[in-house]
LOPASE-81315 format. One line per 4 residues: number of its first residue (from 0); their letters; for each residue x, y, z of C-alpha. Coordinates in Angstrom, 2 decimals. Example, Ala and Ser with C-alpha at 12.3 -4.5 7.8 and 13.67 -1.06 7.14 Angstrom:
BEGIN
0) as) 12.30:-4.50:7.80 | 13.67:-1.06:7.14
END
This chain:
BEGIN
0) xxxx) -110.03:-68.25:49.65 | -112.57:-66.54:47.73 | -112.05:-62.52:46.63 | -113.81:-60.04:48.55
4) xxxx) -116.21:-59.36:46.00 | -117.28:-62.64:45.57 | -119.03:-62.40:48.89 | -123.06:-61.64:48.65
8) xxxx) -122.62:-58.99:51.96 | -120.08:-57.26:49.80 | -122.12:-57.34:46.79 | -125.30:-55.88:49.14
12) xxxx) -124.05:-53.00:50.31 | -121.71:-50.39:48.62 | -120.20:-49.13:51.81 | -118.56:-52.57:52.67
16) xxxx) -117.12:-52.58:49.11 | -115.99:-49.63:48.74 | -114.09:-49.97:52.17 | -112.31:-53.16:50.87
20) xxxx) -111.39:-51.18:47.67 | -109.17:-48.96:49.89 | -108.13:-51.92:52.00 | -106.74:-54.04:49.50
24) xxxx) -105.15:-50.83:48.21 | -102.75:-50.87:51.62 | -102.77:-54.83:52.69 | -103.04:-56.62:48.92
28) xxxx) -104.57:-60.36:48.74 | -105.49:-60.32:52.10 | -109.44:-60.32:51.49 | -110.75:-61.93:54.76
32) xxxx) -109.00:-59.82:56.95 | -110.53:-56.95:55.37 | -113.95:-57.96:55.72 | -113.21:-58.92:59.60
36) xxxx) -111.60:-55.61:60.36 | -114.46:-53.47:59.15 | -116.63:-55.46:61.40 | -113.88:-54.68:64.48
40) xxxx) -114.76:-50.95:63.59 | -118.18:-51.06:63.16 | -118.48:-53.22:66.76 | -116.59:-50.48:68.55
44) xxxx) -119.11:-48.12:66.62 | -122.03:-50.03:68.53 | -120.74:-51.27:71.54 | -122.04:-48.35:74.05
48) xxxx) -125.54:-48.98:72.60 | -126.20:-52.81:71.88 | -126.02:-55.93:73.74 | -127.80:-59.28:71.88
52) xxxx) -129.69:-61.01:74.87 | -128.94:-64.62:74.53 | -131.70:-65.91:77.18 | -130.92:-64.13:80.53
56) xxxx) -127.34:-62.88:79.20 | -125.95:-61.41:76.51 | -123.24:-61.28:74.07 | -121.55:-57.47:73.12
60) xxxx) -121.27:-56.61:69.54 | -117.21:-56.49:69.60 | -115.14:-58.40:67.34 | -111.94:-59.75:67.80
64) xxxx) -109.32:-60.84:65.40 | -106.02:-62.70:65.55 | -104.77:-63.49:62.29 | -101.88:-65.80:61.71
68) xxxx) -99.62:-65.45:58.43 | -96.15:-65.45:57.24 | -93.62:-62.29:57.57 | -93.96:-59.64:54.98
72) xxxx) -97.32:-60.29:53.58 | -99.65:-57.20:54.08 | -100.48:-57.93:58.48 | -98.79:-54.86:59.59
76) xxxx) -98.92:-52.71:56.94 | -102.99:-52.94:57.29 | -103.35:-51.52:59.99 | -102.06:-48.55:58.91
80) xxxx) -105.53:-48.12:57.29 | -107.82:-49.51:59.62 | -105.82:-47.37:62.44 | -106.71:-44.30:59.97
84) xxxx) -110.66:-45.14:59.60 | -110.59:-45.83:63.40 | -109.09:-41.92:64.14 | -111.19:-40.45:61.76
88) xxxx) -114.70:-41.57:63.03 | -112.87:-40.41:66.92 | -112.52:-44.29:68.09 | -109.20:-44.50:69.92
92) xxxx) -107.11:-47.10:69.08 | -103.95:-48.12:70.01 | -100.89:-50.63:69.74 | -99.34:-52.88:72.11
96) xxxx) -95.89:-54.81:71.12 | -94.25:-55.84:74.19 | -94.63:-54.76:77.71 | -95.63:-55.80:81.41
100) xxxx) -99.27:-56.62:83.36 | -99.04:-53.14:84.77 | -98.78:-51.90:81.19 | -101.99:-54.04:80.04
104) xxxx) -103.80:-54.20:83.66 | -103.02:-51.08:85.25 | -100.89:-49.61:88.00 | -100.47:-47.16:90.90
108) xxxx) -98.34:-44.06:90.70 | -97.02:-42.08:93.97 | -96.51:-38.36:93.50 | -95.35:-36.34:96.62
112) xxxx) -97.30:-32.48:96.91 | -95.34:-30.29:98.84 | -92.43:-30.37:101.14 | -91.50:-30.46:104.51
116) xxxx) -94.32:-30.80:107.37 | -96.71:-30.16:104.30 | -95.54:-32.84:102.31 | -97.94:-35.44:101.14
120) xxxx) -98.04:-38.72:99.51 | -100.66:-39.18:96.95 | -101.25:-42.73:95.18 | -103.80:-42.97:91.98
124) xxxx) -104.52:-45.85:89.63 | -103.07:-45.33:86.40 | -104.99:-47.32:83.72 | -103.49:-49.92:81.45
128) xxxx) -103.81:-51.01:77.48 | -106.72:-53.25:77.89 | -109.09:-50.69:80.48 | -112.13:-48.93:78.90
132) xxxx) -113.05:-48.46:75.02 | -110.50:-48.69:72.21 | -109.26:-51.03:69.30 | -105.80:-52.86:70.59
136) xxxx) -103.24:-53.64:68.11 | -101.14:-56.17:69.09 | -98.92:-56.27:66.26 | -96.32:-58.70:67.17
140) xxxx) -99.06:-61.65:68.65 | -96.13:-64.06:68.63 | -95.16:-63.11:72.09 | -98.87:-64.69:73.48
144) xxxx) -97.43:-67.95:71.89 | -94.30:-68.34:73.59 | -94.82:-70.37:77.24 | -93.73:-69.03:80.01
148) xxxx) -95.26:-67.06:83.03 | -95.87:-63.81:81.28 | -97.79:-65.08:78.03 | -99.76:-67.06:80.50
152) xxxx) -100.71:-64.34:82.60 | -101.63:-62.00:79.15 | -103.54:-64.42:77.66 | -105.80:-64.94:80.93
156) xxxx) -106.22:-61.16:80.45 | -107.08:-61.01:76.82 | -109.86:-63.92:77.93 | -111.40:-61.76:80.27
160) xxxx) -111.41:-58.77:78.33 | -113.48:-60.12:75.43 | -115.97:-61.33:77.93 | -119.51:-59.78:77.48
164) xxxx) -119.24:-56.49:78.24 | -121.36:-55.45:81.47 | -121.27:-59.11:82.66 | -119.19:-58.03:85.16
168) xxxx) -116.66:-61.19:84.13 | -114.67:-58.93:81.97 | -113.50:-56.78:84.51 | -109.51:-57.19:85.06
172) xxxx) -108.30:-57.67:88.71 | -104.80:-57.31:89.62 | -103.33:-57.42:93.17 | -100.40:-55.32:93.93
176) xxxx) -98.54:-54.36:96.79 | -100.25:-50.83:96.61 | -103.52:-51.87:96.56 | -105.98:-53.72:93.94
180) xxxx) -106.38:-52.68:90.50 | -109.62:-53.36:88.85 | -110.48:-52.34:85.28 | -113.19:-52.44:82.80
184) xxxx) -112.14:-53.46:79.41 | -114.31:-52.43:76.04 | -111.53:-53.00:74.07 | -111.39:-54.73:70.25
188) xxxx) -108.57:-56.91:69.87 | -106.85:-57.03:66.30 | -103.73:-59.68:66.88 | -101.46:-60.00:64.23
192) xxxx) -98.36:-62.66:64.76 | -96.18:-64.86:61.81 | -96.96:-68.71:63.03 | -94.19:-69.46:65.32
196) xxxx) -92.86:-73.08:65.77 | -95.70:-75.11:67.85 | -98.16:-72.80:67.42 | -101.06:-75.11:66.21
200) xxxx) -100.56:-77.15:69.86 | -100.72:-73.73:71.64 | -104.23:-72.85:69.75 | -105.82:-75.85:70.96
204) xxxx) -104.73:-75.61:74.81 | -105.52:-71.55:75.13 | -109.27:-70.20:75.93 | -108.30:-67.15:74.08
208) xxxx) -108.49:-68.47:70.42 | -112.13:-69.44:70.92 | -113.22:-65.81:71.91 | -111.34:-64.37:68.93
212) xxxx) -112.06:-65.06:64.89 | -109.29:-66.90:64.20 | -107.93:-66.66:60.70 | -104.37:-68.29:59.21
216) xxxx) -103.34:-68.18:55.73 | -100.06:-69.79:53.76 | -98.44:-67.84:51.60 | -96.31:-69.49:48.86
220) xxxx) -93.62:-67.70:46.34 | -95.99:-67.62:43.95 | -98.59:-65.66:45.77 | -95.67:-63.72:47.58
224) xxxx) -94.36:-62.74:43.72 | -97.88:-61.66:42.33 | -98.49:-59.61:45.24 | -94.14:-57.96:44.46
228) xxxx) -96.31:-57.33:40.74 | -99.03:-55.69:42.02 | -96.63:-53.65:43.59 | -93.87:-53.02:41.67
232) xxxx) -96.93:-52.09:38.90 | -97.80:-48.97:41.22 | -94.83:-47.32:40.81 | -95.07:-43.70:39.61
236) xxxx) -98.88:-44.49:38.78 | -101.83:-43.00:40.67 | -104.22:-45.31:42.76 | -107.49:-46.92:41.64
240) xxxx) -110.53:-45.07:41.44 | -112.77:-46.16:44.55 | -116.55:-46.56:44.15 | -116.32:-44.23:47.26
244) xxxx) -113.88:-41.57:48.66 | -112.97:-42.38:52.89 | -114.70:-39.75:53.78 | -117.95:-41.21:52.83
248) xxxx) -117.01:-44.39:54.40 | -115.73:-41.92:57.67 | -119.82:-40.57:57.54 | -120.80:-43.74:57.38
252) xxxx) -119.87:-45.27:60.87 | -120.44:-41.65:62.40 | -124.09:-41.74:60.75 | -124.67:-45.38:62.08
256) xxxx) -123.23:-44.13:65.57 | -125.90:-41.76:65.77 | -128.37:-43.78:64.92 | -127.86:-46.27:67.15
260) xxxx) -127.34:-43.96:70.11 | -131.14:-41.96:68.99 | -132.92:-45.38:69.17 | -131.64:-45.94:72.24
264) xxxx) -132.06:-42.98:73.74 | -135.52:-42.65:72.35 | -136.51:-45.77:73.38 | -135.03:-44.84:77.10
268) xxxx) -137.01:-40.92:76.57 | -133.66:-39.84:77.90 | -132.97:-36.85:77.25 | -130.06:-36.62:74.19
272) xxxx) -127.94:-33.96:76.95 | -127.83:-36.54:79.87 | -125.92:-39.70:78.52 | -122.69:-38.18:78.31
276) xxxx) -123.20:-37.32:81.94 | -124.15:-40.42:82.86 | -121.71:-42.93:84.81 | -120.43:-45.84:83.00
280) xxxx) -122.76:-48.36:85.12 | -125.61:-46.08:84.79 | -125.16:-46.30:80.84 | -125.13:-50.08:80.86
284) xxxx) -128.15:-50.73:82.62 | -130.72:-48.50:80.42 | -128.23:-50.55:77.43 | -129.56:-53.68:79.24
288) xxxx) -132.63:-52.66:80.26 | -133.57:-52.03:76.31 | -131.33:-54.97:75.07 | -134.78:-56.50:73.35
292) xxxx) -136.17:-53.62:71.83 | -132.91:-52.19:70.23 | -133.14:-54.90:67.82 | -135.63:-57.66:67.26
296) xxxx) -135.48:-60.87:64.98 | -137.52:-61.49:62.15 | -139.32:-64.64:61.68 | -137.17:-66.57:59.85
300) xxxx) -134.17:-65.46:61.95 | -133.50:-68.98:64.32 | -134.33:-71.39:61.25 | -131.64:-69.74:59.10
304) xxxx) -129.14:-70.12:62.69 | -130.27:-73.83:62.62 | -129.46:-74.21:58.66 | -126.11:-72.67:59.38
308) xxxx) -124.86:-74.70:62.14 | -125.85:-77.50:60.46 | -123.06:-77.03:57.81 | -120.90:-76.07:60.54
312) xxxx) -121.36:-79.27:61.98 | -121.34:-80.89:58.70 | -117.73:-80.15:58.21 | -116.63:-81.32:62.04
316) xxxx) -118.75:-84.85:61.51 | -116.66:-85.47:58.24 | -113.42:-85.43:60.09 | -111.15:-87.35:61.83
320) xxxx) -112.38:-88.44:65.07 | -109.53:-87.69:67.30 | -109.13:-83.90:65.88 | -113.08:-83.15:65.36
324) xxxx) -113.42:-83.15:69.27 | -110.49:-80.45:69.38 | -112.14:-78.65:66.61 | -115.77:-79.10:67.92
328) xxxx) -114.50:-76.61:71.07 | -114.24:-73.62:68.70 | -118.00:-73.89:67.48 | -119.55:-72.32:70.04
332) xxxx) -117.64:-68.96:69.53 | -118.33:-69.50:65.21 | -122.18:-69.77:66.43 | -121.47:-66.50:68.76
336) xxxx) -120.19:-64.81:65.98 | -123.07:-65.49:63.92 | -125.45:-63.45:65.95 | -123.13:-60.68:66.31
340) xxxx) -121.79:-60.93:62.47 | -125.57:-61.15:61.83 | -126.12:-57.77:63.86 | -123.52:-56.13:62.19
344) xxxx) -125.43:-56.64:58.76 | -128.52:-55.56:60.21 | -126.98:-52.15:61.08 | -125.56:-52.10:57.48
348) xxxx) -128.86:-52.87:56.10 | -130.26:-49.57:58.29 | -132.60:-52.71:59.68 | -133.91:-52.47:63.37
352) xxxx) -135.12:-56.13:62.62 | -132.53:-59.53:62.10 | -133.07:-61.37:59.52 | -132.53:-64.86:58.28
356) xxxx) -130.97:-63.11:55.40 | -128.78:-61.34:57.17 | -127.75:-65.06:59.35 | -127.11:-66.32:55.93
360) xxxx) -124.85:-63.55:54.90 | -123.05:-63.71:58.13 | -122.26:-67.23:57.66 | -121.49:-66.95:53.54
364) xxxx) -118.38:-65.20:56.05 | -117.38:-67.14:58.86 | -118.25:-70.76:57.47 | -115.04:-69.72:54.82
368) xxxx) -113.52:-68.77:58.01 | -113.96:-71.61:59.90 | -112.93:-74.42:57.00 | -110.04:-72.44:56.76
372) xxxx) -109.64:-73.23:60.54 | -110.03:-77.03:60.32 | -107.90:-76.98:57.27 | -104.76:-75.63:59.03
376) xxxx) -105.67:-77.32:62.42 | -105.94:-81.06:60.10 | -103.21:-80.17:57.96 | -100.25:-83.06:57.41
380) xxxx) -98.07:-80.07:55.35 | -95.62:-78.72:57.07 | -92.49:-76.90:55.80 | -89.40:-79.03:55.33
384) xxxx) -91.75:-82.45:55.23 | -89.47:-85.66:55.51 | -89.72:-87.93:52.53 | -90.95:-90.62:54.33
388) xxxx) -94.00:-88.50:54.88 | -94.38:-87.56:51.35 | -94.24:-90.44:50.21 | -96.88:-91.41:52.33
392) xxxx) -99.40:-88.50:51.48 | -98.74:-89.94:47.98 | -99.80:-93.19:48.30 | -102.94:-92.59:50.09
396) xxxx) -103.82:-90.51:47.13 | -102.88:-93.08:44.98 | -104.92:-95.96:46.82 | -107.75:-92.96:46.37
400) xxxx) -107.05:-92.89:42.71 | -107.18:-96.59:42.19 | -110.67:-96.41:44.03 | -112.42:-94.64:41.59
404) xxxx) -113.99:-95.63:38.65 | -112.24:-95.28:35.21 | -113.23:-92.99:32.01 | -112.14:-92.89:28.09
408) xxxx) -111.68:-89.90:26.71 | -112.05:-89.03:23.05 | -108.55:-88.87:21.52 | -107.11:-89.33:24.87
412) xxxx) -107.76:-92.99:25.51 | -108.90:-94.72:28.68 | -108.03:-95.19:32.07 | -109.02:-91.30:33.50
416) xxxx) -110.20:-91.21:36.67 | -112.50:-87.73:38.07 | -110.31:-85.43:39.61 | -113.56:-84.43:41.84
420) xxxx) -113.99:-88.17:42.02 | -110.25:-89.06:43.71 | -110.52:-86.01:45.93 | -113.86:-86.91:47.64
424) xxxx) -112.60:-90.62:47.59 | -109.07:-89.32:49.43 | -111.66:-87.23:52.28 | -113.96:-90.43:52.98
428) xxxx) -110.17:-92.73:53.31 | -108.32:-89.96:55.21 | -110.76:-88.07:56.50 | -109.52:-84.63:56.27
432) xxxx) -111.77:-81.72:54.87 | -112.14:-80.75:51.04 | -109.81:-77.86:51.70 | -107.23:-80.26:52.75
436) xxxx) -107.77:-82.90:50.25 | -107.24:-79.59:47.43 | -104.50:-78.85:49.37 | -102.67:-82.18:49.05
440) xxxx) -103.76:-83.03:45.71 | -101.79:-79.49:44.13 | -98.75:-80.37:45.98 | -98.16:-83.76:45.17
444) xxxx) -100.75:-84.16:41.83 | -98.71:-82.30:39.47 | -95.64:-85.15:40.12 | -98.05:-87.87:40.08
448) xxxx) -100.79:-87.38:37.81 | -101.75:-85.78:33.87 | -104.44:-83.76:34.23 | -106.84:-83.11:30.99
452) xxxx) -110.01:-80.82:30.36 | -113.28:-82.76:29.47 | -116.65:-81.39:28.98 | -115.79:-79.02:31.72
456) xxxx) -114.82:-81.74:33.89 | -110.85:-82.13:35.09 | -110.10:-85.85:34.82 | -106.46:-86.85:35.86
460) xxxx) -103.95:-90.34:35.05 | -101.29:-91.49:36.52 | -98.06:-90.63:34.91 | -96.67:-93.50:33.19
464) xxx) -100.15:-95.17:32.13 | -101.31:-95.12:28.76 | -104.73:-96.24:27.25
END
């Protein structure tokens, strides 16, 4: 995966950098995740203000994250700072590790006043994780991947909370024997779990995964010792200078707050004293009822969402038939998430107008994030691979290899084949994704092939050959 700053939104806008400068200074290597939480924030910033009308409905501009990676590498740990930026710009937040439906849904609570004749019975709702507006930590995400009753019934409720807000379909409903609880949720879910045994069949079966941006990583030692470096080299020496102190980035989502809630309220001529004295279903129809005029797209705004999902669907077409149809089910929440990742980006660039810029830098994001998605979902790797299997993965890439046209190299003799070459002819025999065909090619080329530099061109031969 690329670094943070090699991203063009990241190079745009000082705010966003400086924010991963301090991220990456709490959760190290773990670039992505950075980027997708500030947009978790920054959605809970404009959520009471903004809906994107998609036709007669509407998408909200929350983002949710469930990120999948091994024990120990930076997932918990991160939160710690995105929990921080979340209290200091007065967003509640909160964390969820284990519990019951009542916990997440809601229950009712007797309380007897009084005593004798007087006494009286009094039931009230008490309200649960997932009602009204707050980031959710779900640290341990693991338990929404075990089967049984209970992850069922959580995940159904994690569906319906990251349904459009004011839709009326993400609205929790709960029978119990004291009555019926029913709950708005406005929460932001950020799902953190190590990838448990089966996990990849679980993804494709469960509705929630295609609401959420969906983001796995493998960590090898290597990785897992430069991060123990980066560490270890902190030790009795002070932090890194940020391009911007937290505070800053703490005025900037309270500045963008208030902007969003002027327009709106100027747009409405309501006066600034009556919205926080307005009901919550009284709120989201003048948020409706302005949905067009908050924000407006500019004219190259649907050409640049055509261009992208045509390289979204670039990378499905190029697969393996059986698995592209699984994978083709998660598009329609990537091309969501460009319109609201494309928002976002507006209300960085202090733009009342979308752009097909800003589509473009939306999807320099999420097309990363989605190859990373068909790479894990495709991948043959798994730990503790038999050796019948490697030794299979090896000879398709040799039968790739032998496909592909030969070179001679000054001083190096002939028979070099493209590296480039071998990989795109292993994609169009297998066909798995580029990401994939990388993948396989580091962990079985260094036994099988000689790799050598060549007017900037890798070619590789297989051991054993000589000119």
């Amino acid at each position: 995966m690329k670094s943070f700053e090699d991203y063009k939104v990241v190079q745009k806008f000082p705010v966003l950098k400086a924010y991963m400068q301090h991220f990456q200074q709490t959760s190290l290597m773990n670039d992505l995740p950075g980027l997708l939480s500030f947009f978790m924030i920054q959605g809970q910033v404009a959520l009471p203000y903004v809906r994107i009308p998609t036709g007669d409905s509407w998408l909200d501009p929350r983002v949710h994250v469930f990120w999948i990676q091994p024990s120990r590498t930076g997932k918990s740990v991160a939160w710690n700072f995105v929990g921080d930026v979340l209290d200091n710009i007065g967003v509640d937040a909160t964390m969820f590790s284990t519990g019951t439906d009542a916990g997440l849904v809601g229950s009712f609570k007797t309380t007897t006043i009084g005593s004798g004749k007087e006494k009286e019975e009094v039931t009230e709702q008490v309200d649960g994780l997932l009602a009204g507006k707050k980031a959710l930590n779900f640290d341990e995400g693991s338990i929404l991947l075990i089967p049984n009753k209970h992850s069922q019934e959580t995940v159904l409720y994690l569906q319906t909370a990251c349904n459009p807000v004011g839709s009326g379909n993400n609205v929790l409903v709960k029978h119990m024997k004291d009555g019926t609880i029913e709950c708005e949720s406005l929460v932001s879910l950020w799902i953190t779990t190590y990838p448990p045994k089966g996990v990849k069949e679980y993804v494709l079966t469960k509705g929630i995964f295609q609401r959420v941006l969906l983001y796995w990583a493998h960590w090898d030692m290597d990785m897992r010792q430069t991060v123990s470096n980066m560490r270890l080299s902190t030790f009795w020496k002070q932090g890194k200078k940020t391009s911007m102190s937290r505070e800053k980035i703490y005025d900037y989502f309270k500045g963008r707050e208030k902007a969003l809630r002027d327009r709106l309220l100027n747009l409405s001529q309501t006066p600034f004293n009556e919205w926080d004295s307005m009901t919550r279903e009284d709120q989201e129809d003048l948020v409706q009822e302005h949905m067009w005029e908050m924000f407006t797209k500019g004219d190259d705004y649907t050409t640049a969402l055509f261009q992208a999902a045509d390289e979204i669907y670039d990378l499905v077409r190029n697969m393996d038939p059986a698995l592209s149809e699984v994978v083709a089910s998660f598009t329609p929440g990537v091309e969501n998430y460009l319109g609201i990742i494309s928002l976002h980006i507006a209300i960085l660039d202090e733009s009342w107008v979308v752009t097909g810029e800003h589509v473009d830098l939306a999807h320099d994001l999420l097309f990363d994030l989605f190859r990373n998605l068909i790479s894990w979902l495709e991948d043959e790797v798994e730990v503790g691979m038999k050796e019948g299997e490697k030794a299979a993965m090896k000879e398709k890439l040799r039968k790739a290899y032998d496909a592909c046209a030969t070179y001679e190299l000054d001083g190096a003799g002939d028979g070099w084949r493209r590296k480039a070459s071998v990989i795109t002819q292993y994609m169009a025999q297998t066909g798995v994704s580029k990401s994939t065909a990388d993948r396989h090619m580091a962990l079985h080329g260094p036994q099988m092939f000689n790799p050598r530099k060549y007017s900037k061109r890798v070619y590789i031969r297989m051991k054993g050959e000589t000119a």
